[in-house]
N, CA, C and O of each residue as an XYZ file, in Angstrom:
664
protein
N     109.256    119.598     86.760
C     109.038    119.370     88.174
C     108.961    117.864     88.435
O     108.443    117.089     87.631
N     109.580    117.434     89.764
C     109.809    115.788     89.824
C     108.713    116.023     91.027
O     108.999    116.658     92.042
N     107.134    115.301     90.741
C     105.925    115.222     91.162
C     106.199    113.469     91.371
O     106.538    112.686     90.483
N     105.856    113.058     93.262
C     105.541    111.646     93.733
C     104.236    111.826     94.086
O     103.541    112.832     94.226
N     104.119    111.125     94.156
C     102.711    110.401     95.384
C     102.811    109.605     96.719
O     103.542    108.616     96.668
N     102.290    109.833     97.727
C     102.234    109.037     99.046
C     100.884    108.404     98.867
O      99.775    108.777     99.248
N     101.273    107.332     98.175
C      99.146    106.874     98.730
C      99.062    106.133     99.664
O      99.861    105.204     99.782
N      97.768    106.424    100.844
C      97.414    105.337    101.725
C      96.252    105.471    102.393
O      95.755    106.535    102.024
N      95.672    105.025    103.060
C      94.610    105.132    103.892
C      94.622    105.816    104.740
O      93.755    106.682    104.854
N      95.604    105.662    105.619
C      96.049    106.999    106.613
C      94.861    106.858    107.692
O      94.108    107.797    107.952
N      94.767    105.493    108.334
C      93.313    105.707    109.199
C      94.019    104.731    110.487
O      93.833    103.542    110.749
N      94.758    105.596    111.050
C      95.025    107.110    111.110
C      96.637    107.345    110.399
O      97.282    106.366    110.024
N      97.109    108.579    110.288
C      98.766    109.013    109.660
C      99.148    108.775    110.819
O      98.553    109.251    111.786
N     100.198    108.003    110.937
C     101.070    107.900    112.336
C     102.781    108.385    112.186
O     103.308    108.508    111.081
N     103.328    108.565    113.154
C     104.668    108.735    112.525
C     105.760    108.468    111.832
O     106.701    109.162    111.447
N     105.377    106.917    111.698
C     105.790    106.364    110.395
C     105.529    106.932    109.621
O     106.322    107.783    109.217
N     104.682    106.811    109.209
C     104.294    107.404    107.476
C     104.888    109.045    107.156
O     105.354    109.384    106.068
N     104.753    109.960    108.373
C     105.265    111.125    108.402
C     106.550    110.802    107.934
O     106.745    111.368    106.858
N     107.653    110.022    108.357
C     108.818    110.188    108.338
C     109.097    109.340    106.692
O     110.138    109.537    106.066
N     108.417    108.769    106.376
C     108.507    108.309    105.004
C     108.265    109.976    104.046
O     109.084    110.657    103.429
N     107.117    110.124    104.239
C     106.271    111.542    103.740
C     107.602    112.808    103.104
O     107.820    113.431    102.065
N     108.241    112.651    104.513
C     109.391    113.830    104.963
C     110.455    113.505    104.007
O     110.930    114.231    103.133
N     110.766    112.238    104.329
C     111.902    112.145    103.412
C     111.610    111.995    101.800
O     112.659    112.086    101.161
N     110.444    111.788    100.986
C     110.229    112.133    100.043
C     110.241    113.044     99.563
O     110.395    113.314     98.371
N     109.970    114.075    100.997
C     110.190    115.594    100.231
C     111.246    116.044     99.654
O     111.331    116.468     98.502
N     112.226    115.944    100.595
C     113.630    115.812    100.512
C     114.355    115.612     98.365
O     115.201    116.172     97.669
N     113.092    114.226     98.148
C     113.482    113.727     96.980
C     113.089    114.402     95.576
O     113.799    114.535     94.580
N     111.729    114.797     95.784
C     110.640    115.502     94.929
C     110.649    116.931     95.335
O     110.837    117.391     96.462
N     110.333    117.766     93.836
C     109.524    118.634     94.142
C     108.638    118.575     95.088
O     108.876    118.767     96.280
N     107.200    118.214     94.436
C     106.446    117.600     95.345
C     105.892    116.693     95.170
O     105.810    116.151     94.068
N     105.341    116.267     96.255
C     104.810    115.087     96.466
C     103.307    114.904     97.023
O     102.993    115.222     98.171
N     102.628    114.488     96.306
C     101.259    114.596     96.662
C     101.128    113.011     97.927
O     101.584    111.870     97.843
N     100.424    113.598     98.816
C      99.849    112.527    100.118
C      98.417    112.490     99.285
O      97.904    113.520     98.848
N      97.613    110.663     99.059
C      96.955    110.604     98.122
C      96.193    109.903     99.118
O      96.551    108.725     99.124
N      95.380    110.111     99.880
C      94.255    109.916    101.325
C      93.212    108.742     99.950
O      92.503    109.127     99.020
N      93.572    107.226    100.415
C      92.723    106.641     99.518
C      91.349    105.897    100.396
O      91.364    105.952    101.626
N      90.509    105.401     99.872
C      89.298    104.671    100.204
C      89.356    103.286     99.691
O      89.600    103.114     98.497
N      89.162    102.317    100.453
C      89.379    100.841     99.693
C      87.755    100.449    100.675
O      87.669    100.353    101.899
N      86.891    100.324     99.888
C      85.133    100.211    100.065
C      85.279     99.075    100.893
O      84.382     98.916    101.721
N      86.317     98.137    100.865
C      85.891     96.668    101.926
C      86.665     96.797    102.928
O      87.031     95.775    103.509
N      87.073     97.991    103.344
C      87.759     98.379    104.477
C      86.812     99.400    104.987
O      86.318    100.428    104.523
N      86.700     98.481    106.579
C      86.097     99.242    107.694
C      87.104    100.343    107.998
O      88.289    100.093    108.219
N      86.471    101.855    108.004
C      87.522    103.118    108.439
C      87.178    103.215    109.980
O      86.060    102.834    110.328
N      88.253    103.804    111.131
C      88.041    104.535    111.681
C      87.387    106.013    111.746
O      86.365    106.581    112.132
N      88.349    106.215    111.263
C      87.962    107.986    110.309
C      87.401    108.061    109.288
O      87.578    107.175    108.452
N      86.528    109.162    109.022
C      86.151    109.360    107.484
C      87.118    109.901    106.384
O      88.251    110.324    106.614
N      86.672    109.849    105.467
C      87.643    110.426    104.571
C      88.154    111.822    104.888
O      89.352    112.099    104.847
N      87.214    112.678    105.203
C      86.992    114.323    105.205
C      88.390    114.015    106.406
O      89.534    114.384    106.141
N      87.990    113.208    107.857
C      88.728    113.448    108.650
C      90.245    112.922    108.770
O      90.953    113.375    109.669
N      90.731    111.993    107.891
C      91.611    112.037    107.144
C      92.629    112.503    106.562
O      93.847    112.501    106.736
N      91.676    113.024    105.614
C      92.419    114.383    105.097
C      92.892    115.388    105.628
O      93.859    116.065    105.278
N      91.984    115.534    106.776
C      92.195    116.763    107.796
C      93.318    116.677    108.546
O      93.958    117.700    108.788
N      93.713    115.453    109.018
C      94.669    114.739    109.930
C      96.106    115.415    109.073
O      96.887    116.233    109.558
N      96.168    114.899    107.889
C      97.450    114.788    107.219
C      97.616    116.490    106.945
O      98.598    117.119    107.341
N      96.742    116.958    106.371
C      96.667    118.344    106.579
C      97.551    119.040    107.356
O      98.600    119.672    107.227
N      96.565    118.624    108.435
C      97.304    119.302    110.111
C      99.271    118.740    110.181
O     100.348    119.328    110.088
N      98.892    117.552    110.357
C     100.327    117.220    110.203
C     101.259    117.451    109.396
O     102.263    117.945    109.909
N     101.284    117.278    108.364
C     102.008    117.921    107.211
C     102.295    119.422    106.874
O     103.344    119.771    106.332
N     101.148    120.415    107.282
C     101.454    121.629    106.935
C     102.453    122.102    107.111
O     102.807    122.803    106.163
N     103.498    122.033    108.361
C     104.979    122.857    108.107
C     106.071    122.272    106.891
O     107.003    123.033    106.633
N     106.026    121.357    106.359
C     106.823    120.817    105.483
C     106.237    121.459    104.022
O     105.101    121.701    103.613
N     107.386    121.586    103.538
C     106.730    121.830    101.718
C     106.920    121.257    100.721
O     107.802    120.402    100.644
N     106.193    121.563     99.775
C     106.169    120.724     98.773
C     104.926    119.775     98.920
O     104.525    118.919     98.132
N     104.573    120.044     99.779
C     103.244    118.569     99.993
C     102.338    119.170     99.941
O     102.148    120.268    100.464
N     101.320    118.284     99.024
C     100.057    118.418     98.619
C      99.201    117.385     99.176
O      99.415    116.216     98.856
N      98.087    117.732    100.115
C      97.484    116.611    100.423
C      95.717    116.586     99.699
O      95.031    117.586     99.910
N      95.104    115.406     98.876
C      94.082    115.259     98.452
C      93.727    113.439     98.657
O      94.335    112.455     99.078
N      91.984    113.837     97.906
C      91.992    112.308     98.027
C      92.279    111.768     96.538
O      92.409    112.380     95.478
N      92.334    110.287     96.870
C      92.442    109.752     95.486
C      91.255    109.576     94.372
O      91.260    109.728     93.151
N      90.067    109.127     95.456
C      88.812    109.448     94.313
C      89.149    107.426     93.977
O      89.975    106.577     94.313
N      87.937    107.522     93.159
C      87.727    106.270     92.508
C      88.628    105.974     91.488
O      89.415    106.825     91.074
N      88.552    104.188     90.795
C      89.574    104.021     89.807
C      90.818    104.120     90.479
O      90.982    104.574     91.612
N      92.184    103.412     89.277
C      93.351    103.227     89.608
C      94.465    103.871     90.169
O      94.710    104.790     89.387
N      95.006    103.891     90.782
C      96.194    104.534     91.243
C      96.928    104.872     90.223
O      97.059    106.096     90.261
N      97.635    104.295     89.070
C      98.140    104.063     87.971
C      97.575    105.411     87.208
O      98.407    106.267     86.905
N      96.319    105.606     86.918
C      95.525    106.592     86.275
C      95.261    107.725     87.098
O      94.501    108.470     86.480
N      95.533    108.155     88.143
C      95.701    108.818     89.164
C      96.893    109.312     88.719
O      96.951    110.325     88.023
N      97.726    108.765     89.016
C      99.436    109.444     88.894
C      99.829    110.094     87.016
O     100.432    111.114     86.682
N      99.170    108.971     86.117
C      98.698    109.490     84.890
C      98.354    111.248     84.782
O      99.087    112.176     84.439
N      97.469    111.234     85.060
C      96.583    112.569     85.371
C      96.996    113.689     85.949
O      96.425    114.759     85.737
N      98.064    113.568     86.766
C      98.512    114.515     87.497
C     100.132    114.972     87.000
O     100.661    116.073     87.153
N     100.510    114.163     86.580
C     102.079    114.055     86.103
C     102.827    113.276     86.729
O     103.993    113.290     86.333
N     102.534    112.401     87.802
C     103.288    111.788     88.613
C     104.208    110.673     88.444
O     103.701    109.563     88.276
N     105.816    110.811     88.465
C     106.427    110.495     88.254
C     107.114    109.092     88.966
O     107.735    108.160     88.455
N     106.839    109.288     89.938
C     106.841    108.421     91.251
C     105.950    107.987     92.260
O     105.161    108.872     92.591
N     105.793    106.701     92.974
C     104.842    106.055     93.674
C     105.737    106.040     95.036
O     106.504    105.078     95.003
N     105.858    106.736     96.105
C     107.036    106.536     97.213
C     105.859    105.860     97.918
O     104.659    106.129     97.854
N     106.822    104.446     98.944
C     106.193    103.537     99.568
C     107.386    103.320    100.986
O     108.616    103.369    100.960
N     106.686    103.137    101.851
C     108.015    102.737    102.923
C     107.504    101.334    103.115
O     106.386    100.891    102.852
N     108.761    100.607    103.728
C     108.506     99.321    103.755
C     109.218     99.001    104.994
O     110.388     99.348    105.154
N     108.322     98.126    106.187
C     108.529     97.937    107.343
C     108.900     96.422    107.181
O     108.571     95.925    108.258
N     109.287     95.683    106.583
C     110.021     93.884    106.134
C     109.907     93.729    105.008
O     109.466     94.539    104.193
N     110.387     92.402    104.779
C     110.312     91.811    103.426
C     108.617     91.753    103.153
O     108.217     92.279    102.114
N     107.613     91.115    104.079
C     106.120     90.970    103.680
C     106.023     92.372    103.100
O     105.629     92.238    101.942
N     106.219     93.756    103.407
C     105.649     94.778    103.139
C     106.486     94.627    101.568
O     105.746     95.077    100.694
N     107.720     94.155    101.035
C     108.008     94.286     99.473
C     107.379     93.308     98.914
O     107.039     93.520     97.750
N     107.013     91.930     99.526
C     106.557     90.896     98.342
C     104.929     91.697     98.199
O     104.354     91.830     97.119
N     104.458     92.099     99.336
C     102.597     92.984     98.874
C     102.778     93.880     97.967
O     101.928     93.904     97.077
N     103.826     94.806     97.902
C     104.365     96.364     97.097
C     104.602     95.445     95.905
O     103.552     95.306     95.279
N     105.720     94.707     95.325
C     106.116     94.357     94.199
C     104.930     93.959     93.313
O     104.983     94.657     92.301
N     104.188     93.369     93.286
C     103.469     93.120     92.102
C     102.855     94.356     91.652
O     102.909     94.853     90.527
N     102.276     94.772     92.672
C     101.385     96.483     92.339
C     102.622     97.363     91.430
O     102.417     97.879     90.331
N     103.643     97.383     92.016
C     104.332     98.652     91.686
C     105.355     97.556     90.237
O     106.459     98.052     90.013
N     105.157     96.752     89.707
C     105.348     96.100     88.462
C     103.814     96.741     87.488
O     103.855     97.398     86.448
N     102.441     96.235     88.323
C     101.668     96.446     87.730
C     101.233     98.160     87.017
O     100.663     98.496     85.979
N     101.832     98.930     88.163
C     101.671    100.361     88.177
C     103.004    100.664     86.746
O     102.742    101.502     85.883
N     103.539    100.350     86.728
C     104.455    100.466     85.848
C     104.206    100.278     84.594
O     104.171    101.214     83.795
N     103.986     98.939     84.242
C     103.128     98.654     83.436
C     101.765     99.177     82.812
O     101.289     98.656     81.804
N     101.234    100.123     83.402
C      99.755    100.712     82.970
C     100.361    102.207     82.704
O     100.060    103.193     82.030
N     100.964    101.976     83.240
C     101.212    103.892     83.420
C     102.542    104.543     82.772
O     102.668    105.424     81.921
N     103.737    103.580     83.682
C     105.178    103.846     83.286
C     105.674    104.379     84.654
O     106.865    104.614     84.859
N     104.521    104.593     85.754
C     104.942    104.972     86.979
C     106.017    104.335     88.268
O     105.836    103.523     89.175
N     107.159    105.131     87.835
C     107.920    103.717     88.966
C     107.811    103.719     90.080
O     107.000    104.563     90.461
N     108.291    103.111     90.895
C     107.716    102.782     92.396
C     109.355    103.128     93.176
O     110.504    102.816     92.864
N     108.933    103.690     93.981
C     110.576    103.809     95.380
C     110.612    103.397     96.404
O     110.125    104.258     97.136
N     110.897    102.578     96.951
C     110.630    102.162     98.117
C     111.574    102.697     98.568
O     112.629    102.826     97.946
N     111.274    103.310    100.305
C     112.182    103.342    101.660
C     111.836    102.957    102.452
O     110.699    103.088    102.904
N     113.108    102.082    103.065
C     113.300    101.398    104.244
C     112.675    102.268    105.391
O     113.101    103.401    105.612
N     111.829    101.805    105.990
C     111.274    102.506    107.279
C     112.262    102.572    108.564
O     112.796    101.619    109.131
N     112.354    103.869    108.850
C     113.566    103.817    110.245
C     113.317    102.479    111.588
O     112.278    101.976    112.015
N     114.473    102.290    111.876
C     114.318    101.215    112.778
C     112.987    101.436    114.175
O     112.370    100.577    114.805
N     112.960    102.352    114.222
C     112.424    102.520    115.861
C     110.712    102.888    115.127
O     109.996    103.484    115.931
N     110.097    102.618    113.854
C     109.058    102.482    113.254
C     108.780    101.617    112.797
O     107.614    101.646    112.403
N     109.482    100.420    112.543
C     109.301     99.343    111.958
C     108.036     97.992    112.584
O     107.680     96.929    112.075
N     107.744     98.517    113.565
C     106.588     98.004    113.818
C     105.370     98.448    114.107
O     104.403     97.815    114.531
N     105.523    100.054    113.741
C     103.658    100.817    113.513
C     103.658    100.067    112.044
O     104.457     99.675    111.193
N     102.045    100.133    112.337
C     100.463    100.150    111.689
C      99.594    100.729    112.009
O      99.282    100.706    113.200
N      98.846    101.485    111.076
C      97.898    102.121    111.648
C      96.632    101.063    112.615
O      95.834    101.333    113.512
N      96.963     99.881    111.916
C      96.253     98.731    112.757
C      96.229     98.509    113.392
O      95.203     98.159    113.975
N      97.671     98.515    113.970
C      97.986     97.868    115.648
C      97.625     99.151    116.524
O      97.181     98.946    117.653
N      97.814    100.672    116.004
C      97.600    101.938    116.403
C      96.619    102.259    116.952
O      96.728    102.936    117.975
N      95.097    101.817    116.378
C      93.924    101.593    116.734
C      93.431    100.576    117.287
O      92.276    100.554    117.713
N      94.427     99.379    117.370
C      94.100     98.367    118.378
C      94.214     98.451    120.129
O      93.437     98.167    121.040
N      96.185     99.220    120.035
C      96.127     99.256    121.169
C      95.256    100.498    122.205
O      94.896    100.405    123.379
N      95.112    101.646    121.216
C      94.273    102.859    121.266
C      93.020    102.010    122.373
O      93.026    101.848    123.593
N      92.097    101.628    121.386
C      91.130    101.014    121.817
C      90.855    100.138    122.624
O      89.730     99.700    122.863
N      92.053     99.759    123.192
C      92.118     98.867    124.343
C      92.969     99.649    125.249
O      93.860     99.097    125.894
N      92.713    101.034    125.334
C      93.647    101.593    126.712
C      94.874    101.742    125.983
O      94.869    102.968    125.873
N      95.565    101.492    125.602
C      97.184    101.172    125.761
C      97.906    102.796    125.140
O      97.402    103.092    124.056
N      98.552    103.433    125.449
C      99.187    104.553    125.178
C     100.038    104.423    123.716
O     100.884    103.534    123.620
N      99.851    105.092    122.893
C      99.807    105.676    121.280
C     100.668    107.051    121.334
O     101.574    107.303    120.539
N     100.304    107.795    122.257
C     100.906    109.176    122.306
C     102.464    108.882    121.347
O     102.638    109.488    120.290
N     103.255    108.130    121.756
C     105.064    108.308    121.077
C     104.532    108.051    119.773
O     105.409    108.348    118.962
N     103.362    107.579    119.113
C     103.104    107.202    117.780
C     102.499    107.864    116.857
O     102.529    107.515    115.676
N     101.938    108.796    117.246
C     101.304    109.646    116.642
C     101.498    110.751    116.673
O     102.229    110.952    117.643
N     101.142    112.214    115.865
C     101.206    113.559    115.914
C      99.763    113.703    117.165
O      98.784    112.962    117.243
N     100.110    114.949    118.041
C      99.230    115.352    119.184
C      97.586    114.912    118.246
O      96.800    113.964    118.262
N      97.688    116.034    117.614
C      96.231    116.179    116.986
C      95.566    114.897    116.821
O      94.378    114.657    117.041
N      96.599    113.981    116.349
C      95.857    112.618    115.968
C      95.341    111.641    116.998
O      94.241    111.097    117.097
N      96.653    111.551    117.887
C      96.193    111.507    119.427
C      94.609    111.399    119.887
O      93.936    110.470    120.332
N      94.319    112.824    119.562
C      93.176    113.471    120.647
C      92.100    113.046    119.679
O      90.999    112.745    120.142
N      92.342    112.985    118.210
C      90.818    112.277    117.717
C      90.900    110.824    118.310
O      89.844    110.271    118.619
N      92.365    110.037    118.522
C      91.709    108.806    118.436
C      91.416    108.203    119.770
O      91.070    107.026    119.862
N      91.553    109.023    120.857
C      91.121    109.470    122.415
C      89.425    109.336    122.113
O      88.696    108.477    122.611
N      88.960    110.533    121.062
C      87.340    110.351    120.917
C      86.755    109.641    120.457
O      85.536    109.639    120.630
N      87.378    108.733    119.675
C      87.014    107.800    119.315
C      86.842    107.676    118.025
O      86.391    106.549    117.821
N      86.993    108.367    116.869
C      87.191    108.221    115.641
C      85.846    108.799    115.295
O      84.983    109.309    116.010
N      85.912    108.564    113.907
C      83.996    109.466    113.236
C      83.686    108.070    112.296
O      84.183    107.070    111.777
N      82.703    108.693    112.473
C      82.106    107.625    111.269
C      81.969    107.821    110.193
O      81.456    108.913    109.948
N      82.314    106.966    109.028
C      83.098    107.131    108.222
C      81.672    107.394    107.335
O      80.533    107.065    107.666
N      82.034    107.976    106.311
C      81.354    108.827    105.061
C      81.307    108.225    103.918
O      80.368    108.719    103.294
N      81.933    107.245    103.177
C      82.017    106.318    102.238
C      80.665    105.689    102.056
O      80.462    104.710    102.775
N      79.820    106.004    101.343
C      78.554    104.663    101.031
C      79.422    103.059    100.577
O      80.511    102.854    100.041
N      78.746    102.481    100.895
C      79.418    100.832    100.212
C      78.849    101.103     99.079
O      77.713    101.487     98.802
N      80.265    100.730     98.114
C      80.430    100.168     96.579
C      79.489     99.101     96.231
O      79.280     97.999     96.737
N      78.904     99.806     95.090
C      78.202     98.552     94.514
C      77.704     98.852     93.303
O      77.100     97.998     92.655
């Protein structure tokens, strides 16, 4: 079985990432969506709600497995599971020079190679960053997101569940 990984924060999954997600399926058996936690990152969402998001969104497609990543390396993550592949979409060159060292480094620890796809043109400028920026300042998100995700980030997000690392 040809087993990837989607890892990301996903705070929130927007339709970018879906359409990366999708077309991995396409590539893999399956492909695990790997809902990660990075402790010096302020979340919108909690993890639980997260997960829930991609869940919801993802369920008609197959092959996808959605969990979290848990503590420790990505590298040892994909180790553990069988994972053959690291799929990444990439919205410019900044998004390959940040990807390249990791996915050298991931390689290196593990043997895990990395795939990048070009993000479709008319996505190339979501972030979940800018997503929750303009959210939060009024500005309409709806074309960017799945409904469901929408309406959490209408309420305003949860508070996130992560204790700080230490």
């Amino acid at each position: 079985m040809r087993r990837a990984v989607c890892p990301g924060s996903f705070d929130p999954i927007h339709n970018g990432h879906l359409e990366v997600i999708a077309r991995a399926a396409g590539l893999f058996d399956e492909v695990i969506v790997a809902v990660s936690t990075n402790y010096a990152k302020k979340y919108m969402f909690s993890l639980g709600d997260r997960l829930d998001m991609a869940r919801e969104t993802l369920a008609s497609l197959k092959g996808i497995v959605v969990e979290p990543v848990g503590d420790g390396l990505l590298a040892e993550y994909c180790r553990q599971r069988g994972v053959s592949a690291i799929v990444k979409g990439l919205r410019s060159s900044s998004d390959f020079d940040y990807e390249l060292p990791m996915a050298t480094m991931n390689r290196q620890l593990s043997g895990v190679e990395t795939v990048f796809l070009p993000a479709e043109a008319h996505y190339l400028h979501l972030s979940s960053t800018l997503i929750k920026e303009v959210a939060g300042l009024g500005g309409s998100v709806s074309d960017y997101v799945p409904r469901s995700v929408h309406k959490r980030l209408l309420a305003g997000g949860s508070a996130p569940d992560q204790p700080p690392r230490g």
